[in-house]
C-alpha positions as CSV (number, residue, x, y, z in Angstrom):
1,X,0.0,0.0,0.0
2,X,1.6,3.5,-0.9
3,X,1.6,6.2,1.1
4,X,-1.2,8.6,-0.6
5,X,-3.6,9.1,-2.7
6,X,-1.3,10.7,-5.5
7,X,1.7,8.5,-5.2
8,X,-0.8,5.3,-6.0
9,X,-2.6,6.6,-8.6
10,X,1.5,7.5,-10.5
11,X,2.1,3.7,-9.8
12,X,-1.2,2.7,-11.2
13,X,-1.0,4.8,-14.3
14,X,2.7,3.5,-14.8
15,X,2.1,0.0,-14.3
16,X,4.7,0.1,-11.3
17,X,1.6,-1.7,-9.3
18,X,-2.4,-2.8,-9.8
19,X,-5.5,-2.6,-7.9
20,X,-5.7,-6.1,-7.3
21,X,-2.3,-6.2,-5.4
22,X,-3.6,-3.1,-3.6
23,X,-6.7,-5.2,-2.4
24,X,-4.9,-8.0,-1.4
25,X,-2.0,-6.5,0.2
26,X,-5.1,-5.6,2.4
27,X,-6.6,-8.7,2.9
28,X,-3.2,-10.2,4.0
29,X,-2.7,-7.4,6.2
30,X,-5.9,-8.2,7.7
31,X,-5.8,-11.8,8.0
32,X,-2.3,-11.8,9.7
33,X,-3.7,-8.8,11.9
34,X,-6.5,-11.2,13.2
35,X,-3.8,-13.9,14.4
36,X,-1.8,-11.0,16.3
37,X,-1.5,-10.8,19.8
38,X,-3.3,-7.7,20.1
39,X,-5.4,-7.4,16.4
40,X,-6.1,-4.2,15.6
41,X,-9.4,-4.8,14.8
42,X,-9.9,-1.8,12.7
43,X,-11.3,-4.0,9.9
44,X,-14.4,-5.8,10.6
45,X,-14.3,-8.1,7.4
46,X,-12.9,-7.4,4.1
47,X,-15.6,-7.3,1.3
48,X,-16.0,-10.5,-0.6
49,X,-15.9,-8.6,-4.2
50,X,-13.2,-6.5,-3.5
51,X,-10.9,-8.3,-5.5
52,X,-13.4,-8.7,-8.9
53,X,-13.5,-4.9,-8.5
54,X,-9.4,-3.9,-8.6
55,X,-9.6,-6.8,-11.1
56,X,-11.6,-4.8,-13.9
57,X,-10.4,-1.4,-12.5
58,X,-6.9,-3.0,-13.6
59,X,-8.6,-4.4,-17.1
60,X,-9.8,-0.6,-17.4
61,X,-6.3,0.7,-16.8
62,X,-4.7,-1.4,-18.7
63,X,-7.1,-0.9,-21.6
64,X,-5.7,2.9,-21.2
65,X,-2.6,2.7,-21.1
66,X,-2.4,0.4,-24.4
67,X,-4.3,3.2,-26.3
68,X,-2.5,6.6,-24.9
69,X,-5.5,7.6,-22.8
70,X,-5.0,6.9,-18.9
71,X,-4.8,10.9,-18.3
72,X,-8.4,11.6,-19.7
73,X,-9.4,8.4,-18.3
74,X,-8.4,9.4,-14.8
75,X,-9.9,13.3,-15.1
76,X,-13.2,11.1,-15.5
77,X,-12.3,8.7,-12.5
78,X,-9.7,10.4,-10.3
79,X,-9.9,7.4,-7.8
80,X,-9.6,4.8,-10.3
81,X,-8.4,1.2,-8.4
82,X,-7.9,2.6,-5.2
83,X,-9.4,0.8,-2.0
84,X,-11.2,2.9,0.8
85,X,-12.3,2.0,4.1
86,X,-15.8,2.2,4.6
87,X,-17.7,2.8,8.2
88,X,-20.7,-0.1,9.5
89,X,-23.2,2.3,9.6
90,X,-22.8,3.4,5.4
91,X,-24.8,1.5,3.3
92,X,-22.3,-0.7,0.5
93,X,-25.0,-2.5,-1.6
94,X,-24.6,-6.7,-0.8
95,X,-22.6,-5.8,1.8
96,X,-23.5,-6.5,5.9
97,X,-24.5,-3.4,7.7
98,X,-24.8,-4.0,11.6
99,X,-23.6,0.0,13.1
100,X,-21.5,-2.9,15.6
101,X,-24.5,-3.8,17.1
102,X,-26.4,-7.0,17.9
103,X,-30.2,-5.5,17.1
104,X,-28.6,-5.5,13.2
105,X,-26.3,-8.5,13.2
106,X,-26.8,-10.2,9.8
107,X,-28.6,-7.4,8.0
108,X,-26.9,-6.6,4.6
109,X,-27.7,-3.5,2.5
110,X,-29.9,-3.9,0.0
111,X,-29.0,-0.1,-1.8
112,X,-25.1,2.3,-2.1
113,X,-25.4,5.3,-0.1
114,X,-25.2,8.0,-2.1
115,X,-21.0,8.8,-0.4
116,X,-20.5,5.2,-1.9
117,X,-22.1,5.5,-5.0
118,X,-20.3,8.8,-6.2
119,X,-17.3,7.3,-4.7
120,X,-17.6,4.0,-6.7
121,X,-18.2,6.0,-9.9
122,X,-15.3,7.6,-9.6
123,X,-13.5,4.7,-9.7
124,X,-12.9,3.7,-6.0
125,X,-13.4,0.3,-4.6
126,X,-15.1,-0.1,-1.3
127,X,-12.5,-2.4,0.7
128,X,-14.3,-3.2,4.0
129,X,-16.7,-1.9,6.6
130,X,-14.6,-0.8,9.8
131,X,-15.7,-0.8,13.7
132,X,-17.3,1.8,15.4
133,X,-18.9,2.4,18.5
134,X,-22.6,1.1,18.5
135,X,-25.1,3.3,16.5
136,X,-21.7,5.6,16.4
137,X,-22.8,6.5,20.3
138,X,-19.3,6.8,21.9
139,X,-15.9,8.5,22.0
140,X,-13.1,5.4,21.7
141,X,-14.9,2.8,19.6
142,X,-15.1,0.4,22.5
143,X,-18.9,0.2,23.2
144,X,-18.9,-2.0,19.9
145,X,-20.3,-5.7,20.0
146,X,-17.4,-6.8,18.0
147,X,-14.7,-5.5,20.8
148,X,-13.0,-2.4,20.7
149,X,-10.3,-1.4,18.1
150,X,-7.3,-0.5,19.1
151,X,-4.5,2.6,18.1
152,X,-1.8,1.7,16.0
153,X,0.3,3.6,17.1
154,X,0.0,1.9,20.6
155,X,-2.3,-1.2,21.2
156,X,-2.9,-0.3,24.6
157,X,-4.4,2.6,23.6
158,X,-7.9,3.5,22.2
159,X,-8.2,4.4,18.6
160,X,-10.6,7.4,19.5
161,X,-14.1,6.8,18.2
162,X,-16.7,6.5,16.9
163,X,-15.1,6.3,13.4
164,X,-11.7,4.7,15.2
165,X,-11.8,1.3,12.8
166,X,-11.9,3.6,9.8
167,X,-9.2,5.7,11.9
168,X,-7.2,3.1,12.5
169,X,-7.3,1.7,9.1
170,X,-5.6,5.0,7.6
171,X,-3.2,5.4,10.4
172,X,-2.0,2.0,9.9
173,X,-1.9,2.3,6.5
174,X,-4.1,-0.4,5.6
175,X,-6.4,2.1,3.5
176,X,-5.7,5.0,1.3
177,X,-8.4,6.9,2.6
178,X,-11.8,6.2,4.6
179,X,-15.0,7.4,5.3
180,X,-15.8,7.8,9.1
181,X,-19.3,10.0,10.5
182,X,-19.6,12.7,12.7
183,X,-22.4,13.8,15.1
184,X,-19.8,15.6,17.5
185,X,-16.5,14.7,16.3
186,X,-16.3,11.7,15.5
187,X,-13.8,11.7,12.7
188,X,-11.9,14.5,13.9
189,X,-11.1,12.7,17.8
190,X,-9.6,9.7,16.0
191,X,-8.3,11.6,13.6
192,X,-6.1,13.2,16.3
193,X,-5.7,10.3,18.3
194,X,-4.4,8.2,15.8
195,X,-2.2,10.8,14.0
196,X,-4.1,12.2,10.9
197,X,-6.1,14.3,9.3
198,X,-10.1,14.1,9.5
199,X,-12.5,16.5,8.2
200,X,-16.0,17.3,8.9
201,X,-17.3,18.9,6.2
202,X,-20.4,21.3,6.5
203,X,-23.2,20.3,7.5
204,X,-24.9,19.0,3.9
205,X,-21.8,19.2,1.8
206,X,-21.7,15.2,2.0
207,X,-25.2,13.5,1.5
208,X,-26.8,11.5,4.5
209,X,-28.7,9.3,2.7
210,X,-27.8,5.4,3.1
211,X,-26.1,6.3,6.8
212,X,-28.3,5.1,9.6
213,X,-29.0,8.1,11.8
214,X,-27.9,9.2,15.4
215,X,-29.1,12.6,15.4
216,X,-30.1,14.1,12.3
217,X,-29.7,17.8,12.4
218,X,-26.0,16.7,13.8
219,X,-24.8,13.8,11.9
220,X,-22.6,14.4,8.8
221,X,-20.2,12.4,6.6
222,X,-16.3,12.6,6.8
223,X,-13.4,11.2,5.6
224,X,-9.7,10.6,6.9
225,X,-7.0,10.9,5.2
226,X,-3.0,11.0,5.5
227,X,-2.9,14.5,3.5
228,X,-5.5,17.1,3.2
229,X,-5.3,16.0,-0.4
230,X,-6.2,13.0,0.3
231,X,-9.4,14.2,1.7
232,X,-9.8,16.8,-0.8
233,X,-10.0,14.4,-3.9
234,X,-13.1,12.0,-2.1
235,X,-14.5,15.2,-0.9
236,X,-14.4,16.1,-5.2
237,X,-15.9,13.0,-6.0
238,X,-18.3,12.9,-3.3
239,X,-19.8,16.7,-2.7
240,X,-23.0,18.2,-4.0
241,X,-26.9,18.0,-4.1
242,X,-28.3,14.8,-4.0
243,X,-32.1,14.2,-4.7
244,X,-32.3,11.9,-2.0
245,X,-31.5,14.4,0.8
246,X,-33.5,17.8,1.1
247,X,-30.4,19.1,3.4
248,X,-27.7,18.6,1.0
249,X,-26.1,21.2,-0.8
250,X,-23.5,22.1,-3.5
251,X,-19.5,23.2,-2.1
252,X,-18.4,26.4,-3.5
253,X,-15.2,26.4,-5.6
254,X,-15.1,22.2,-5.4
255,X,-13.2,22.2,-8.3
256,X,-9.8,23.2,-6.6
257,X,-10.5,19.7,-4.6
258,X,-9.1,17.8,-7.5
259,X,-5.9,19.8,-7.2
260,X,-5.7,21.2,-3.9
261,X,-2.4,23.7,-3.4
262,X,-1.3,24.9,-0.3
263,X,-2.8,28.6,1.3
264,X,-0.7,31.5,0.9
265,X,-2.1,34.4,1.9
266,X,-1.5,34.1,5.8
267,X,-0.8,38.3,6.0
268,X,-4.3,38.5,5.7
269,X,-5.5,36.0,7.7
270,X,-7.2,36.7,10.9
271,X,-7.4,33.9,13.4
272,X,-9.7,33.9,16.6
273,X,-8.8,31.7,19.6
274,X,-12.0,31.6,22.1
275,X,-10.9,32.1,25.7
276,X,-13.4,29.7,26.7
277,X,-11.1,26.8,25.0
278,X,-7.9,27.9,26.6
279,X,-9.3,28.4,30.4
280,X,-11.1,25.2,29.8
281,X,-10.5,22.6,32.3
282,X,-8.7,19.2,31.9
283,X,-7.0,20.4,29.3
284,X,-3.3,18.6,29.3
285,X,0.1,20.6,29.2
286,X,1.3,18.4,26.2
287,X,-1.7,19.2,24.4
288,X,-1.4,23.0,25.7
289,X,2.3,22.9,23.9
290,X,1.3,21.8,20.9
291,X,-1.4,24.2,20.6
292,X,1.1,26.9,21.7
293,X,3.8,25.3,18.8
294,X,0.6,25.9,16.0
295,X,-0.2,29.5,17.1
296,X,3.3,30.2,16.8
297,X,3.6,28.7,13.7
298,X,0.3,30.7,12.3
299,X,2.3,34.1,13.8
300,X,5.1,32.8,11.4
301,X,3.7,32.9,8.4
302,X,2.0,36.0,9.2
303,X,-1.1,35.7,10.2
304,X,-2.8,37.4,13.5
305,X,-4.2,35.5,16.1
306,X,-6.5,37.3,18.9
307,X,-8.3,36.2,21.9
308,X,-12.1,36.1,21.6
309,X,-14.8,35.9,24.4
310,X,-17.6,33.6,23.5
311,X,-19.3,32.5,26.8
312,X,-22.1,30.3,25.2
313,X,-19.5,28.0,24.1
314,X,-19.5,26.9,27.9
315,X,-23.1,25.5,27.4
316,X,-22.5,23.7,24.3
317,X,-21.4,20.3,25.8
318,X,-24.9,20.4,27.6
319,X,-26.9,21.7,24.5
320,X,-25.5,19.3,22.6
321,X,-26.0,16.0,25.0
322,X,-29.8,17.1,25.1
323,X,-30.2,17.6,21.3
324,X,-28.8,14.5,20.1
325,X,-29.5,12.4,22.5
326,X,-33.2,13.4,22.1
327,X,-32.6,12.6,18.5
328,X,-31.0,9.2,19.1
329,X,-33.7,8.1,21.1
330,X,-36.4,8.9,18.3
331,X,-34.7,7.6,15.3
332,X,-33.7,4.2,17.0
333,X,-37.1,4.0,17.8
334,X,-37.5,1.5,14.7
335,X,-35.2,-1.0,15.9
336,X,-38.3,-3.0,17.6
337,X,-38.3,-6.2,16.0
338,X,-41.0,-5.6,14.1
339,X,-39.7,-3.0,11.7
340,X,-36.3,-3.0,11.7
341,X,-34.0,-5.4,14.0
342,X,-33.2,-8.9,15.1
343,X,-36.6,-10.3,16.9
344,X,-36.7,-11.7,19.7
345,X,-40.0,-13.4,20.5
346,X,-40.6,-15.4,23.0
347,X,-45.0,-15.7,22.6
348,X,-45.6,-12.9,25.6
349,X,-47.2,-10.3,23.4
350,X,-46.2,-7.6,21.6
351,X,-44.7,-5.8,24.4
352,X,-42.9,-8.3,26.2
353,X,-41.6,-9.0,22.5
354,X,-40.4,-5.7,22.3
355,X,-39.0,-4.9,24.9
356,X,-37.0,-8.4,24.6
357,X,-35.7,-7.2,21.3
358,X,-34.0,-4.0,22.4
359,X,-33.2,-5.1,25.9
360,X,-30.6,-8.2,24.1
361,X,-30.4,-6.4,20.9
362,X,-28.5,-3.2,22.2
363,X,-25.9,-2.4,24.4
364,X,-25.4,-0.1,27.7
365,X,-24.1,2.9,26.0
366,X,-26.8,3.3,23.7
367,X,-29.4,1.9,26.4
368,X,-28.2,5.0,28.0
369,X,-28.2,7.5,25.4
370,X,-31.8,6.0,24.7
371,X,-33.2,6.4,28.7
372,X,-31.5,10.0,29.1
373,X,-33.0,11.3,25.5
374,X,-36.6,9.7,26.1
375,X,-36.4,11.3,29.4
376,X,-35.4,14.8,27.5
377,X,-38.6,14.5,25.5
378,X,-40.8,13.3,28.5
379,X,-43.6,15.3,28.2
380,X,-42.3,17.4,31.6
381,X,-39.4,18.2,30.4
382,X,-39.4,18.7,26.9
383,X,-40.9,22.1,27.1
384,X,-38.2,23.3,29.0
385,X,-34.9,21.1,28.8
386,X,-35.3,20.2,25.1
387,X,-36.2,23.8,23.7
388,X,-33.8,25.2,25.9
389,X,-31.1,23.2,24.3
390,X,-32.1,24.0,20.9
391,X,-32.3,27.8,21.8
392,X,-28.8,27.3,23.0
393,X,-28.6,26.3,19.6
394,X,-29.7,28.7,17.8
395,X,-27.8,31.2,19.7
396,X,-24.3,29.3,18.9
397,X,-25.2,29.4,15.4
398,X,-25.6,33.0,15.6
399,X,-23.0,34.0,17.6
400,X,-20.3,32.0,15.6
401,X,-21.8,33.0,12.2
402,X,-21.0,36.9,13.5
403,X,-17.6,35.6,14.8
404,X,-16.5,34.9,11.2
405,X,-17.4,38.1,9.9
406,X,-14.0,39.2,11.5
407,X,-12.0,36.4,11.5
408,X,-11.2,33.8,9.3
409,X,-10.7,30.7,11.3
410,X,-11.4,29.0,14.7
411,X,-8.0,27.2,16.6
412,X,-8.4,25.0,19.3
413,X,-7.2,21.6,20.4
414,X,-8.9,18.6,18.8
415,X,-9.6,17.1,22.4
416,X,-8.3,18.0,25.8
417,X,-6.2,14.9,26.2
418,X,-4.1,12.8,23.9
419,X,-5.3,9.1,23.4
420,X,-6.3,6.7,27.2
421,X,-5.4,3.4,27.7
422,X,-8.0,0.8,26.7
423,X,-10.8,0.8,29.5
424,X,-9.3,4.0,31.5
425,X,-13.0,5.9,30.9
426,X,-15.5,2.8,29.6
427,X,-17.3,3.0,33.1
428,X,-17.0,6.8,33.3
429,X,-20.0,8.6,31.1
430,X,-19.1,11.7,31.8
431,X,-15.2,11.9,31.5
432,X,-16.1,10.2,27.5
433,X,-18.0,12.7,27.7
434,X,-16.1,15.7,27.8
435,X,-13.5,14.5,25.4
436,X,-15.6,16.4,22.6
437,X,-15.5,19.3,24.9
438,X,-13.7,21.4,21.9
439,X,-15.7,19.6,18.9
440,X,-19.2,19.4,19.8
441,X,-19.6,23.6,18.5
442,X,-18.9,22.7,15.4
443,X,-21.4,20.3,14.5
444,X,-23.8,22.7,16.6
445,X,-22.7,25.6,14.2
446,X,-22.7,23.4,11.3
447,X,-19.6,24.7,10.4
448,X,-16.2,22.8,8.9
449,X,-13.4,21.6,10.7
450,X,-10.5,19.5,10.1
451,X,-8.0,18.1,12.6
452,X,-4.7,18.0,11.4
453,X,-1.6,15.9,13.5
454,X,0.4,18.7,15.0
455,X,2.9,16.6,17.6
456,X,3.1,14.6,20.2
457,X,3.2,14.1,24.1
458,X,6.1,14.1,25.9
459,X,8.6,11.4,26.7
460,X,8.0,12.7,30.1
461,X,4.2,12.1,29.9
462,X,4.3,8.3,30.6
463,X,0.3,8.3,30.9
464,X,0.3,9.3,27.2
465,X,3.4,7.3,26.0
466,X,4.0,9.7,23.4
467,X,0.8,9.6,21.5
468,X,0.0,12.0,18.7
469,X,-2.3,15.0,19.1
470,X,-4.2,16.9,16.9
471,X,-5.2,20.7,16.1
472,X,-8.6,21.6,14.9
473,X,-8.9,24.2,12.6
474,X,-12.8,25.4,12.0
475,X,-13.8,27.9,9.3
476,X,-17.3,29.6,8.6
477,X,-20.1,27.3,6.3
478,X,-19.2,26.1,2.8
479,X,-15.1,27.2,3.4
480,X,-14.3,24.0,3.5
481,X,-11.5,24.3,0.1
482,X,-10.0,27.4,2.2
483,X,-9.9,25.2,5.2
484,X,-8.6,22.2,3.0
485,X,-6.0,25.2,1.6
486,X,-4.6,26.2,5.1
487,X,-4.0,22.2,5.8
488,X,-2.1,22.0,3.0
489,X,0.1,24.9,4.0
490,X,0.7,22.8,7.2
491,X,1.4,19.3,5.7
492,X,4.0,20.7,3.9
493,X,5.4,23.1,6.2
494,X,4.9,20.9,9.3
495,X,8.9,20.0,10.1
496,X,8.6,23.8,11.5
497,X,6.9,22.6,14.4
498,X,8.9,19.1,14.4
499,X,6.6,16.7,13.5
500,X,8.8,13.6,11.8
501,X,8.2,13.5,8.0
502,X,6.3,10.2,7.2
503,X,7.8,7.8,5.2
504,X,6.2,5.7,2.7
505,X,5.3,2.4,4.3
């Protein structure tokens, strides 16, 4: 497996390597994984058809090549042959689709989500469906019914979650790129955790249809990558209005995705750091250093960074919790047995039979997500703790939408901690919880963010044995190429703040 999206597609087009040793470099990755002492388990299966698919993207290729046309072949399929990791709560048609839950176990998909099917048309072969946490409700991808998955870069660590198998699968480089979702940073925590880049695009850039919901006026697509071009050309493929979904909507300029360059105009750029971020507490001295190393590398180039006071960003953890755990509890609703779900019947009447169902069918993080929203939307509480939460809201929206009048982009950490040890928070709620204390805005705000790897803890920190940690950068709605741009700028500037170049693998 090369290293990116742009050195694969040179050794496609030149012969040097096919799809079909992509795909099964892969699978034997996988299946030697499996017999490790401590699997990754980033990968829940390997899809069955994977290797008919590199098979006739290499016949296609090939075909190319002989007659002098692979350039205007790959302008029409830019990820021609290359395998992507795909998430278990996207629909890949003939594929299983179970969001690492029992209450799905054996269901396959009978339709492509419309991320897959643009993907697939533009040449890309789904590779796999990765772990998660159940119904994407969790923070380290260990409330999954297939086990948690752990961090590459160390296995005694979690991989971040909810999109950690498709985090993992990047980081380890067993995937070119993959597609992870977020209702309150979920790509962009194992993003940082595992050392890469994730983006959450705005909210209905990337179509939700095919991707079982959590909460719907939260839950977005978003893809991890080892470059920001490597998120920029999916994002290309992938982007736009789809008939399917009355909330998606086109991304200005998404033709520079193909060919994403690096920002340059950092004199101009005005960068706003809220004070609520930086006084917040939990927040780790490694982490605090690295943040400190990025400012000073934004001052660098030129740019000016204030100080900004934004008190309702100290109710957003709370206005969030209500919102989409209000939501979760409604749109899981269906998984009964009788519509959608294992059954299990056991002839004592329909509720006996449903209450069977979910009771064995889901597990205690999303039986708690469930309890806490229903209790949100109770009808003595929803008048004031739900519509409270989504004035809260509102008022985020506003207030950050007349933040970027001024400034151009958000900083903050990614999360207040580096990556945990594997079970150091599963019994503690509330400290998973806060580790989307700095993400949870965004999604709120609808806004784009991307987390990009800017360093590491410290030998000294033996808690964190030197795990990477990540930077989020947040612009205002449908920026996302500008925020793409700046990422760039950092990828290739990033020894100034002595992150290790990466070398193929």
């Amino acid at each position: 497996m090369y290293y990116t999206i742009k050195e694969t597609v040179a050794a496609l087009k030149s012969g040097e390597t096919t799809s079909e040793k992509l795909v099964q470099s892969s699978i034997e990755t996988f299946t030697a994984d499996q017999k490790s002492e401590k699997p990754l388990n980033a990968f829940l299966e390997i899809y069955g058809d994977a290797i008919e698919c590199a098979k006739k993207a290499d016949a296609e290729i090939a075909e190319a090549r002989a007659n002098g046309t692979i350039e205007s072949l790959y302008k029409s399929k830019p990820l021609l042959g290359l395998p992507f990791a795909n998430k278990d709560n996207i629909s890949s048609k003939g594929h299983k689709l179970t969001c690492s839950s029992k209450i799905l176990e054996g269901y396959v998909a009978p339709y492509n989500a419309t991320v897959i099917a643009r993907l697939v048309e533009a040449g890309a072969i789904p590779l796999g469906r990765c772990n998660q946490d159940e119904f994407a409700m969790g923070s380290s991808t260990e409330y999954s019914t297939y086990g948690a998955t752990r961090n590459p870069i160390n296995r005694d660590y979690v991989s971040g979650g909810s999109s950690g198998g498709s985090a993992a699968a990047v980081s380890a480089n067993q995937a070119l790129f993959g597609l992870g979702t977020e209702t309150g940073g979920s790509v962009r925590l194992p993003a940082s955790y595992c050392g890469i880049y994730g983006l959450k695009p705005t909210y209905g850039v990337l179509s939700r249809w095919g991707v079982v919901a959590y909460g719907s006026s939260l839950d977005q697509v978003g893809v991890l990558g080892h470059t920001p071009q490597d998120i920029a050309i999916p994002l290309s493929a992938m982007s736009g209005v789809d008939f399917y979904d009355d909330t998606s909507a086109d991304l200005p300029r998404s033709e520079n995705l193909a060919e994403l360059s690096a920002y340059k105009d950092f004199s101009s750029l005005k960068i706003a750091v809220p004070k609520q971020f930086e006084e917040a507490k939990g927040l780790d001295q490694d982490v605090k250093k690295v943040f400190e190393d990025t400012k000073a590398w934004f001052v660098s180039k030129g740019a000016k960074i204030e100080t900004v006071d934004l008190p309702v960003l100290e109710a957003s953890i709370a206005s969030y919790y209500v919102i989409a755990l209000s939501e979760a509890a409604s749109n899981l609703s269906r998984f009964d047995g009788i519509r959608y779900g294992n059954r299990v019947d056991n002839q004592k009447g329909y509720d006996q039979l449903y209450i069977d169902t979910r009771s064995k069918g889901f597990g205690p993080e999303v039986k708690r997500r469930i309890i806490i929203g229903n209790y949100v939307l109770s009808e003595q509480f929803s008048g004031t703790t739900y519509k409270k939460g989504m004035s809260i809201r509102a008022r985020i929206q506003r207030e950050v939408a007349a933040l970027f009048e001024s400034y151009d982009l958000i900083l903050c950490p990614t999360c207040p901690t580096a990556s945990f040890r594997l079970g150091e928070k599963y019994d503690d709620p509330l400290a998973m919880y806060l580790s989307d204390l700095y993400t949870v805005f965004v999604n709120l705000a609808r806004i784009p963010s991307i987390s990009v790897p800017a360093g590491f803890t410290s030998k000294e920190n033996k808690a964190s044995s030197q795990m990477p940690v990540g930077i989020q950068f947040a612009g205002k709605m449908f920026d996302d190429v500008k925020l793409l741009e700046i990422a760039q700028a950092w990828e290739e500037d990033h020894k100034a703040c002595g992150i290790p170049v990466k070398e193929n693998k």
